[in-house]
C-alpha positions in Angstrom: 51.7 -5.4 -0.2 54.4 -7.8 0.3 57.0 -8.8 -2.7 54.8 -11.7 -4.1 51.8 -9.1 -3.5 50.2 -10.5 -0.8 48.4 -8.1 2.2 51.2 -7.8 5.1 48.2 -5.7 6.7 44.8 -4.5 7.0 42.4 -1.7 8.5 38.8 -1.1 9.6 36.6 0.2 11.7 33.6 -0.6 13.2 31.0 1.0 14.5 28.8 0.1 17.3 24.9 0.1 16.4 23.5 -1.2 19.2 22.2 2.5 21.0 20.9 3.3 17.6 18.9 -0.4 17.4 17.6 0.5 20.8 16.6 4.0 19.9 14.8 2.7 17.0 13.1 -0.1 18.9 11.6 1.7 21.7 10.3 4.3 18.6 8.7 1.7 16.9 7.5 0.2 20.6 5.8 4.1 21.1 4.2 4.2 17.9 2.9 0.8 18.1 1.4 1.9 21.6 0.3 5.5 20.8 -1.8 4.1 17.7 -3.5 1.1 20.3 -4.2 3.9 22.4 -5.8 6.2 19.8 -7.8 3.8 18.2 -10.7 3.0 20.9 -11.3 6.4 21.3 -11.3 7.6 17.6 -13.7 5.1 16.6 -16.4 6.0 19.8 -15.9 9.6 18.1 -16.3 8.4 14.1 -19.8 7.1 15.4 -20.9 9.7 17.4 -20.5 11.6 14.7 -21.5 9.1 12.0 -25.0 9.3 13.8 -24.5 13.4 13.8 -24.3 13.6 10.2 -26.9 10.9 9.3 -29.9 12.6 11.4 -30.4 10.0 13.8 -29.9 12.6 16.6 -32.2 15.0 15.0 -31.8 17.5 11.8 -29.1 20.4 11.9 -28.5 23.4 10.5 -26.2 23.6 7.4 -23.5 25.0 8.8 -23.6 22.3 11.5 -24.3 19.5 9.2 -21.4 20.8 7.2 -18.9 20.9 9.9 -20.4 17.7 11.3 -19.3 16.5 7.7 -15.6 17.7 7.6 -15.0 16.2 11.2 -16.3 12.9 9.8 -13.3 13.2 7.0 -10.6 13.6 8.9 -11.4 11.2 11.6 -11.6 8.6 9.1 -8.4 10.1 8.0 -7.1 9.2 11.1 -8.5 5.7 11.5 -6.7 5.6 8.3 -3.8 6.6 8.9 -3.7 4.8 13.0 -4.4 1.4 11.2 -2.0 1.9 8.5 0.4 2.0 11.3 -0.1 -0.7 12.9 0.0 -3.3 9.9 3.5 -1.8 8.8 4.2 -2.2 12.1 2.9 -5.5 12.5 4.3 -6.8 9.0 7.8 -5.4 10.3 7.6 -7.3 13.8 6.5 -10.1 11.7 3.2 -10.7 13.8 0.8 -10.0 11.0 -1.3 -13.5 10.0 -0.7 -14.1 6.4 -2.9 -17.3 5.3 -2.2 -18.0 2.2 -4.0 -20.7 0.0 -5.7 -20.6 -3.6 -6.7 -17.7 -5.2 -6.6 -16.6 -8.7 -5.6 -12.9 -10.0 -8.4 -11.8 -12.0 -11.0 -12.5 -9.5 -9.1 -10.3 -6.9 -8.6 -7.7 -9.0 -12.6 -7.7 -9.7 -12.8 -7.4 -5.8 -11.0 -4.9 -6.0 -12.1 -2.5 -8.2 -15.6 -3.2 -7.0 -14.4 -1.6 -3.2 -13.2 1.4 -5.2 -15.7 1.8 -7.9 -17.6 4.4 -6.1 -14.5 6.5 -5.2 -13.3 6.1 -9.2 -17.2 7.3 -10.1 -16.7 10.2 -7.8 -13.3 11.5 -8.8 -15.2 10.7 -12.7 -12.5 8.3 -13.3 -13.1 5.3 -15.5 -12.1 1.5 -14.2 -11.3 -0.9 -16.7 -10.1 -4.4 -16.1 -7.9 -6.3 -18.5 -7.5 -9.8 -16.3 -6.5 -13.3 -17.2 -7.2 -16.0 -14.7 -3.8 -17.0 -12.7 -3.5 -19.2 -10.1 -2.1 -18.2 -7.0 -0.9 -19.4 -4.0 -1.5 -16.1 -1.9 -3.6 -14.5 1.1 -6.2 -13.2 -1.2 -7.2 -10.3 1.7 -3.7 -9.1 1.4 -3.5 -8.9 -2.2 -6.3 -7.4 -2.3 -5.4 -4.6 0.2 -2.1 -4.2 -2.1 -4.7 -4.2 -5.2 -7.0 -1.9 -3.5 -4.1 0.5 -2.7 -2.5 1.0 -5.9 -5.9 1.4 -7.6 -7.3 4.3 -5.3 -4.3 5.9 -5.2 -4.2 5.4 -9.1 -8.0 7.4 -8.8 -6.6 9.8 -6.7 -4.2 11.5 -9.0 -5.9 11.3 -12.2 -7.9 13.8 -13.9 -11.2 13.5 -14.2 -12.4 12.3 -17.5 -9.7 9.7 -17.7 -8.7 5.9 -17.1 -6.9 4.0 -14.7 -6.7 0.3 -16.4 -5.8 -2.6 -14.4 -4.5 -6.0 -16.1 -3.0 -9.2 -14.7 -1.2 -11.6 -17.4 1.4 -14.7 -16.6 4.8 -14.2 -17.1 6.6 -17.0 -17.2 6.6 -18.5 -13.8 4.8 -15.2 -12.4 1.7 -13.3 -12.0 1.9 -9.8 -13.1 -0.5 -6.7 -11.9 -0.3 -3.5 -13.2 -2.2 -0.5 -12.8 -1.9 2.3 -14.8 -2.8 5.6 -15.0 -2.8 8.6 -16.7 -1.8 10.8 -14.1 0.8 13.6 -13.8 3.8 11.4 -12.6 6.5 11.0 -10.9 10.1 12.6 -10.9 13.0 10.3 -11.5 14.4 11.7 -8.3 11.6 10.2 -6.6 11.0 6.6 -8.2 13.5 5.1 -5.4 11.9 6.1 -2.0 8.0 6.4 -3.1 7.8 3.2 -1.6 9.4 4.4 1.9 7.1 4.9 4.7 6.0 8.0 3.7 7.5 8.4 0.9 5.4 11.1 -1.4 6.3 12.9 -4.3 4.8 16.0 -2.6 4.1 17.1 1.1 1.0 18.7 -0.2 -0.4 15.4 -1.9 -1.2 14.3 1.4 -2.6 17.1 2.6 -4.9 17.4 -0.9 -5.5 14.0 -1.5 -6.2 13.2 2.1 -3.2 9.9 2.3 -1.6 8.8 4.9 2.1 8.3 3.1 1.7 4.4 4.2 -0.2 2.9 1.4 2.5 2.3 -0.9 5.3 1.1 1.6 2.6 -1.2 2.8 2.1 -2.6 -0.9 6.0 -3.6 -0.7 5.9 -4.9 2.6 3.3 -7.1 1.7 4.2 -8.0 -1.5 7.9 -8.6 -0.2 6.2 -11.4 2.6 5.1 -13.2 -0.3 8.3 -13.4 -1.8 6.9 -10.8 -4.9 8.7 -7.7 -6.2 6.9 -4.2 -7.1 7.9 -1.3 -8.5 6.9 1.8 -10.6 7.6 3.0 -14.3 6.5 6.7 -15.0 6.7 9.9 -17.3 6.4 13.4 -16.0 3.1 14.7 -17.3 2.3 10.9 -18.9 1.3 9.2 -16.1 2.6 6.5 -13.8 2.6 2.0 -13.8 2.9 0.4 -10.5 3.6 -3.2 -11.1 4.2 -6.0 -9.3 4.8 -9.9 -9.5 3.6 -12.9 -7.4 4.6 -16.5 -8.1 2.3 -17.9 -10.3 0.9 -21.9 -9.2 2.2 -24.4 -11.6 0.1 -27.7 -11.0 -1.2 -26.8 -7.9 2.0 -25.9 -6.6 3.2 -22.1 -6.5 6.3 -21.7 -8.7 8.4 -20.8 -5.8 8.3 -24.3 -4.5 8.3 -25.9 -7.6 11.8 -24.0 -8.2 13.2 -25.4 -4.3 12.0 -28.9 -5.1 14.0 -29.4 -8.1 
């Protein structure tokens, strides 16, 4: 410092990023492609043996149908898992179509929980819906898949015998979802990367509860597009809240753009 405390000098450093941007691109570039690639060929497989397991081809025995059975699962596993892929790959590159228009919250979340009643009813998990019309401006399919995602995974760690509850209220100037559960939890440790690609609280849980790790950093990166936030609240042994907010439409107009117009 100089006598009237002004800087007389200064240090950095920098650091050059471009061979690790490159290394990262061409990763993303051979995922991208690898998944492309898998895809044609999984689905002739999933049914081939979709037609297997229903009988078309002729009855088998019960230890073929069974097997016949546990190569279905895990192909659709991997259809799964190939096309969760390539949307967070997409949504990164910034290629995904997004139409958004007109939708309300409480209809989307009937939607939703209508694709996952049958998986709730055979985990004997109990749906319940506490909605409250809210206009949106929004691609409904996307919200959806975000809905859809948070409430089967909400399924897939409860116990049976209990309730995952899903309510949408306006908050002020927003739309807020929430689904909650009553499942074992989440350590604090964990609360900050669960949305990372994947990003599980356990290496087992995707092995148990048959996830691809994607589901949940797919939720953000859609609900980020729409200019949303989403995060989690949960107690060890209490269960978990995943939550997030959407502009809500104010006169036909989302809030978002009623807040840049003034």
């Amino acid at each position: 410092m100089g006598p009237d405390r002004t800087p007389v000098t200064m240090r950095g450093t920098a650091q050059d990023i471009t061979e690790r941007r490159e290394v990262e691109r061409s990763k993303d570039e051979f995922i991208s492609v690898v998944s492309h690639e898998l895809r044609t060929p999984l689905t002739s497989i999933r049914g081939s043996l979709g037609l297997l397991a229903s009988g078309a081809l002729g009855p088998l025995a019960p230890k073929g149908q069974r097997m016949v059975e546990i190569a279905v699962q895990n192909t659709d596993r991997l259809v799964r898992l190939i096309n969760d892929i390539l949307d967070i790959e997409r949504i990164d590159a910034g290629t995904i179509d997004m139409h958004q228009g007109p939708c309300d919250g409480a209809e989307l979340i009937k939607r939703a929980m209508q694709c996952v009643e049958q998986f709730a009813a055979d985990a004997h998990v109990t749906l319940t819906a506490e909605a409250e019309p809210v206009a949106l401006c929004a691609d409904p399919d996307r919200v959806l898949q975000t809905l859809t995602n948070l409430i089967s995974n909400a399924v897939k760690f409860s116990p049976a015998g209990s309730t995952v509850r899903v309510r949408c209220t306006r908050r002020d100037s927003e739309a807020l979802f929430e689904v909650v559960d009553k499942g074992k939890g989440i350590p604090v440790e964990k609360l900050a990367s669960i949305f990372e690609r994947f990003g599980q609280v356990d290496a087992s849980d995707s092995r148990e509860k048959g996830g691809t790790g994607l589901g949940l950093a797919i939720c953000r990166k859609i609900v980020e597009h729409h200019g949303g936030r989403i995060w989690v609240d949960s107690e060890l042994g209490a269960g978990s809240t995943f939550s997030f907010v959407l502009a809500a439409q104010i006169d036909g107009v989302s809030s978002a753009n009623a807040s840049s117009q003034r």
